[in-house]
Biotite code that builds the C-alpha atoms (Angstrom):
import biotite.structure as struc

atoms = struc.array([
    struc.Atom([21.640, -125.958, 26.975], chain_id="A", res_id=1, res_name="UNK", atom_name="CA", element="C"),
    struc.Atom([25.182, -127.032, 25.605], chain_id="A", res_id=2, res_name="UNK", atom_name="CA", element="C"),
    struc.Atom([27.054, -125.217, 27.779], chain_id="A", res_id=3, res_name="UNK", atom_name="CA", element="C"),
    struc.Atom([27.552, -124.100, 31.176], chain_id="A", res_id=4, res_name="UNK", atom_name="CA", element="C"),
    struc.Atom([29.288, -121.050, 33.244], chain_id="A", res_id=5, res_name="UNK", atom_name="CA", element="C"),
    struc.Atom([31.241, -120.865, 35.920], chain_id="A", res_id=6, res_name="UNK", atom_name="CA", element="C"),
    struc.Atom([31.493, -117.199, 38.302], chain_id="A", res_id=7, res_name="UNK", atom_name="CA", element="C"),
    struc.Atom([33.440, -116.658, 40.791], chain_id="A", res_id=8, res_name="UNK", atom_name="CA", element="C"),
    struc.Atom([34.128, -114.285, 43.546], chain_id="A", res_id=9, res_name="UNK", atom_name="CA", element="C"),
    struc.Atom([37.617, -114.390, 44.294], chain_id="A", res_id=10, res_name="UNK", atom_name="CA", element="C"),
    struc.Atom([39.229, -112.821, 46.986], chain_id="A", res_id=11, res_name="UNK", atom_name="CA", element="C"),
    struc.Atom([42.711, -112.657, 48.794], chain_id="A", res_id=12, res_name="UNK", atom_name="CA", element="C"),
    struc.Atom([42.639, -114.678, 51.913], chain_id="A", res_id=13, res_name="UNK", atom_name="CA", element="C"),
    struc.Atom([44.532, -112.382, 53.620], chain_id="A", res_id=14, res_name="UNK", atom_name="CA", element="C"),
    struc.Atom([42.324, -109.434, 52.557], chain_id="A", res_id=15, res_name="UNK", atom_name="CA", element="C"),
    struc.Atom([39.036, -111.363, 53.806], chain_id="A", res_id=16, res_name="UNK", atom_name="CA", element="C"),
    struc.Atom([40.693, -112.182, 56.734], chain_id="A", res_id=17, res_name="UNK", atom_name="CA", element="C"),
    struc.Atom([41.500, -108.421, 57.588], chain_id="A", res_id=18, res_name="UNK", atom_name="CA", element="C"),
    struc.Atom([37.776, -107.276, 57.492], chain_id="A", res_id=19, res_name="UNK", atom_name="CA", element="C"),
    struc.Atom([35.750, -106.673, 59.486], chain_id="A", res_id=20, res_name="UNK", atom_name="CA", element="C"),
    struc.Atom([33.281, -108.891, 61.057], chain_id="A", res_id=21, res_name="UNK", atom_name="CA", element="C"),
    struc.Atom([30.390, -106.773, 59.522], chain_id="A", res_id=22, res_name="UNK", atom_name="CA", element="C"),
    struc.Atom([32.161, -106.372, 56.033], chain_id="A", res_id=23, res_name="UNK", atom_name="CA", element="C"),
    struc.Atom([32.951, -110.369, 55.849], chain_id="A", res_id=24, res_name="UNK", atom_name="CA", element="C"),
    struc.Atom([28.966, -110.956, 56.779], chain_id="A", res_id=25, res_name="UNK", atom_name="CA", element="C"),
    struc.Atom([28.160, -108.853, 53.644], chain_id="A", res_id=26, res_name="UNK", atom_name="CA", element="C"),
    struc.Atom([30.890, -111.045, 51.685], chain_id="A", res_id=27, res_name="UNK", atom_name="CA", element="C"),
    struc.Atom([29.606, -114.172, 52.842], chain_id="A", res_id=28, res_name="UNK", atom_name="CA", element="C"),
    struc.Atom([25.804, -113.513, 52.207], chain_id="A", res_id=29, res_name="UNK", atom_name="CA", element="C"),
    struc.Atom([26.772, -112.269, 48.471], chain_id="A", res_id=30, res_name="UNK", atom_name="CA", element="C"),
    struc.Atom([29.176, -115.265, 47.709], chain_id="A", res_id=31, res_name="UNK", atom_name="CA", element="C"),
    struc.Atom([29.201, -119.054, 47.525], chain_id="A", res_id=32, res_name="UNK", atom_name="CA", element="C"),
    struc.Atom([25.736, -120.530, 46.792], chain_id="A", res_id=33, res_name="UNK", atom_name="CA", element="C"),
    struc.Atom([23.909, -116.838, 46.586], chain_id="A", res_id=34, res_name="UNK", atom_name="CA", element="C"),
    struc.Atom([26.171, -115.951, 44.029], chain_id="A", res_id=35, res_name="UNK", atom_name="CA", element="C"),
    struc.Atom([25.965, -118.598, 42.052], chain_id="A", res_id=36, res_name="UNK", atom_name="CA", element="C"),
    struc.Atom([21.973, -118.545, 42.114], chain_id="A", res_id=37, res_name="UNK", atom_name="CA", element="C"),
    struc.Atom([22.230, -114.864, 41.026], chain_id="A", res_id=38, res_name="UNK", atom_name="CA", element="C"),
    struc.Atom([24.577, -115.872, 38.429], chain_id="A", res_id=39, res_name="UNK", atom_name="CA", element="C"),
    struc.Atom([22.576, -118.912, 37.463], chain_id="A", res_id=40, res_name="UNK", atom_name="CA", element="C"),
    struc.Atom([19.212, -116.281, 37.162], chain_id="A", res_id=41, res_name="UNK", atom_name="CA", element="C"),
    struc.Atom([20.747, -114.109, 35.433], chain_id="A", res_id=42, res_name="UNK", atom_name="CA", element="C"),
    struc.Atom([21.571, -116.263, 32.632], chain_id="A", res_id=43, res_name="UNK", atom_name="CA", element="C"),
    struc.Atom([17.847, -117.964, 32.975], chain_id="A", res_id=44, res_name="UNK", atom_name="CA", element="C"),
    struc.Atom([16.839, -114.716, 32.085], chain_id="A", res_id=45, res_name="UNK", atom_name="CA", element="C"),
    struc.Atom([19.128, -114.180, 29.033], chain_id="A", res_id=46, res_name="UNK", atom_name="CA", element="C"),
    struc.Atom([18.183, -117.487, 27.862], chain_id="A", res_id=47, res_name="UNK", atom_name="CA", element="C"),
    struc.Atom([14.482, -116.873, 27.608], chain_id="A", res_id=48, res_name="UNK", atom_name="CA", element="C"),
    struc.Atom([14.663, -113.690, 26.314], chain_id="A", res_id=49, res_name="UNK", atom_name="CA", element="C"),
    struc.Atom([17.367, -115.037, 23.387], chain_id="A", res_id=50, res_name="UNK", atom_name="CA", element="C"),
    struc.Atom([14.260, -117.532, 22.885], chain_id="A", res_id=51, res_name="UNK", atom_name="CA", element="C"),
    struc.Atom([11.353, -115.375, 22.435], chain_id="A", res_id=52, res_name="UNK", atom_name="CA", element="C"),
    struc.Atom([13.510, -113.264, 20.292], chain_id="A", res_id=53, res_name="UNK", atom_name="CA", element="C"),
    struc.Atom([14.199, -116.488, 18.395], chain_id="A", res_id=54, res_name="UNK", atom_name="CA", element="C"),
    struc.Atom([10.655, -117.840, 18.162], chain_id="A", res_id=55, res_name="UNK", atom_name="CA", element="C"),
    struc.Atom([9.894, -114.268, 17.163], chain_id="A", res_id=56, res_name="UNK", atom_name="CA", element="C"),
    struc.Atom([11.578, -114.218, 13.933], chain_id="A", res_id=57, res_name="UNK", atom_name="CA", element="C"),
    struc.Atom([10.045, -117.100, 12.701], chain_id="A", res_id=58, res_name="UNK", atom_name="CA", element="C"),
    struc.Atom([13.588, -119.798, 13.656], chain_id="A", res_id=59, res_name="UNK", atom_name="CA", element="C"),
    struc.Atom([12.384, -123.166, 14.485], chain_id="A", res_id=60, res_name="UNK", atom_name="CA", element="C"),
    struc.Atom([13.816, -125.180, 17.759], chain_id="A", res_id=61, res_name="UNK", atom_name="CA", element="C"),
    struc.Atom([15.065, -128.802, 16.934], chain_id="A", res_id=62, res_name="UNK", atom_name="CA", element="C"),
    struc.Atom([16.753, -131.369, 19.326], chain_id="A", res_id=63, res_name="UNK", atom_name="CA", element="C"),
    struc.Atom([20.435, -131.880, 17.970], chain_id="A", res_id=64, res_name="UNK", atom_name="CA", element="C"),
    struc.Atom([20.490, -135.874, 16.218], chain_id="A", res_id=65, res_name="UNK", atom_name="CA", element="C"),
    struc.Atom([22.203, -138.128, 18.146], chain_id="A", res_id=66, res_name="UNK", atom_name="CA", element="C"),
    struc.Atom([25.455, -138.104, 15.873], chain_id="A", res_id=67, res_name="UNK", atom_name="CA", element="C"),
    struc.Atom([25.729, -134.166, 16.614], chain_id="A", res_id=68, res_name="UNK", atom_name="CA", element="C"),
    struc.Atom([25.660, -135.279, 21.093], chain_id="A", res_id=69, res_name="UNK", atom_name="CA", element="C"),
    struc.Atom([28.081, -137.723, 20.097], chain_id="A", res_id=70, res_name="UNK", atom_name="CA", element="C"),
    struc.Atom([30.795, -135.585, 18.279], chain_id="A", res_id=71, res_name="UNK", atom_name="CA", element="C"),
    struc.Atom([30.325, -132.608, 21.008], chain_id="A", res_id=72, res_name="UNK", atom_name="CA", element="C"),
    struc.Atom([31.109, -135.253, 23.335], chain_id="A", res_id=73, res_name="UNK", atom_name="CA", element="C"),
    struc.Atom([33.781, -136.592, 21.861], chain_id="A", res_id=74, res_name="UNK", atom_name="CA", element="C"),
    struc.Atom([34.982, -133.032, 21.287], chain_id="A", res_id=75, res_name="UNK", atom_name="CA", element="C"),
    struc.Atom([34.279, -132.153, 25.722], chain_id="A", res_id=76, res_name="UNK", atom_name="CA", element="C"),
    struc.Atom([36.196, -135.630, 26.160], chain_id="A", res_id=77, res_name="UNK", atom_name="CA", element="C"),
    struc.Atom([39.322, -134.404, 24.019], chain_id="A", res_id=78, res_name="UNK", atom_name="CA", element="C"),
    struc.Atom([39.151, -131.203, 26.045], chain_id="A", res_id=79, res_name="UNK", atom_name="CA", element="C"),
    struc.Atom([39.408, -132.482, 29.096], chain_id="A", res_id=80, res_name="UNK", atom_name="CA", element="C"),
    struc.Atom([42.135, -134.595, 28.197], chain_id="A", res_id=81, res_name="UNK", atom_name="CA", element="C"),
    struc.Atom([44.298, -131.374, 27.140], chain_id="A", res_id=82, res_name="UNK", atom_name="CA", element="C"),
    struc.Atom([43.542, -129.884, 30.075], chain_id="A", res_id=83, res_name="UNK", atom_name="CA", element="C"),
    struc.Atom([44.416, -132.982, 32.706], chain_id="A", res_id=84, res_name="UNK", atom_name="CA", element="C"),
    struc.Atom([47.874, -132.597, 30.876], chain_id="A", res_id=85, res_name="UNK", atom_name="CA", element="C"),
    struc.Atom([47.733, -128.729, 31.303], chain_id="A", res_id=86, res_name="UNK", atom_name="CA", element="C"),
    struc.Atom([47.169, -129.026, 34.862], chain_id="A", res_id=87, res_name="UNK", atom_name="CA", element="C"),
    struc.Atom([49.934, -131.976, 35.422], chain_id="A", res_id=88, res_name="UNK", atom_name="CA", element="C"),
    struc.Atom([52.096, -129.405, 34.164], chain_id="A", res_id=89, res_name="UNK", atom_name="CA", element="C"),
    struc.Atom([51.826, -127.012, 36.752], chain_id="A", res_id=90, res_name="UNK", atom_name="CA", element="C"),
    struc.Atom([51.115, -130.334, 39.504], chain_id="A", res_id=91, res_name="UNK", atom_name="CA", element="C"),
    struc.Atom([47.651, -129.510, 39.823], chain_id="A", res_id=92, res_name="UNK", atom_name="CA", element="C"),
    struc.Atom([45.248, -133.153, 39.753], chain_id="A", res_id=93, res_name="UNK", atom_name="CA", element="C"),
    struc.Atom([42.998, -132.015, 36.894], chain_id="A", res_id=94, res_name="UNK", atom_name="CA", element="C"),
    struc.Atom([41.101, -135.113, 37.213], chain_id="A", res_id=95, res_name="UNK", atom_name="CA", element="C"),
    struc.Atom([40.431, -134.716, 41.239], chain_id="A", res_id=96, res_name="UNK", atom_name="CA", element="C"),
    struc.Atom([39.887, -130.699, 40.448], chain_id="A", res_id=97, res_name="UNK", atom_name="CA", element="C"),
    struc.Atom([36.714, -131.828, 37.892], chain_id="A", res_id=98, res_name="UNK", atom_name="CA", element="C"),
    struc.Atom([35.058, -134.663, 40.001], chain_id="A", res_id=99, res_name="UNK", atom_name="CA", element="C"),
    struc.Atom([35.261, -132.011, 42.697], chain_id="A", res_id=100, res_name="UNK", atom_name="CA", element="C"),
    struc.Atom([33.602, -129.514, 40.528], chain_id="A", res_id=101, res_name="UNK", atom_name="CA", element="C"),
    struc.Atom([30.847, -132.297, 39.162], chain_id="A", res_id=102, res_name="UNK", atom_name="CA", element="C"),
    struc.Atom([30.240, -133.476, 42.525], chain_id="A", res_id=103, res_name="UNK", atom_name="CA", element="C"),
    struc.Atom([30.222, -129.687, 44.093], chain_id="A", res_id=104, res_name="UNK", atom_name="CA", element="C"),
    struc.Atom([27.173, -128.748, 41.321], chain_id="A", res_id=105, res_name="UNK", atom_name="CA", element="C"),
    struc.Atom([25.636, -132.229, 41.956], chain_id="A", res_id=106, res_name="UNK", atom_name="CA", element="C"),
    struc.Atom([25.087, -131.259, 45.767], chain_id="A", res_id=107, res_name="UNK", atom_name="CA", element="C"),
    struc.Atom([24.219, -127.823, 44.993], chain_id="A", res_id=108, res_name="UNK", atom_name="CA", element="C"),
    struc.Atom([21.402, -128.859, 42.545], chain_id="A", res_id=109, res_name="UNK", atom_name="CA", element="C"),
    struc.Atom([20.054, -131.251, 45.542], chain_id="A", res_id=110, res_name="UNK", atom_name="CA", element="C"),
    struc.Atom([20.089, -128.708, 48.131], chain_id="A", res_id=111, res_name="UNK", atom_name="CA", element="C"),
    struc.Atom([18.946, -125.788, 46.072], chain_id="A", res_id=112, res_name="UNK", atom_name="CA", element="C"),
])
């Protein structure tokens, strides 16, 4: 697809850090890499049933010509330019936060 989603499951350090042992097991086995594959399935499943739907009515698939890749590109390229300067503004290495993010979902996809 053309996109892509992030989830989180974002949580106070000091909260986590007051649970209990028991409570932060059932955190940690519902967070990190099982979340994001329950996330990840959960749009899988969206995805397929948006295409049967699709194919139902009769709507053709095509593969977008090259000039259409190229403009969204260009388009992904001029948004992560406004948001490197976003993030300098508040001294946060937008740059070093997205090749940490690329090469996060790289390793996932290898592992999992």
């Amino acid at each position: 697809g053309w996109y892509s989603s992030s989830h989180y499951l974002i949580m106070n350090q000091a909260k986590y850090d007051a649970l209990s042992p028991e409570d932060k097991a059932i955190v940690d086995k519902h967070s990190g890499v099982a979340f994001a594959k329950m996330a990840g399935a959960g749009w899988d499943k969206i995805n397929a049933e948006g295409l049967e739907i699709v194919e139902a009515a009769g709507n053709t698939i095509k593969t977008a010509p090259e000039t259409t890749v190229q403009a969204l590109e260009g388009l992904n390229a001029d948004f992560l330019e406004d948001y490197y300067k976003a993030a300098a503004d508040v001294d946060v290495d937008g740059k070093a936060a997205y090749e940490f993010f690329k090469a996060d979902v790289k390793a996932a996809t290898k592992t999992n």
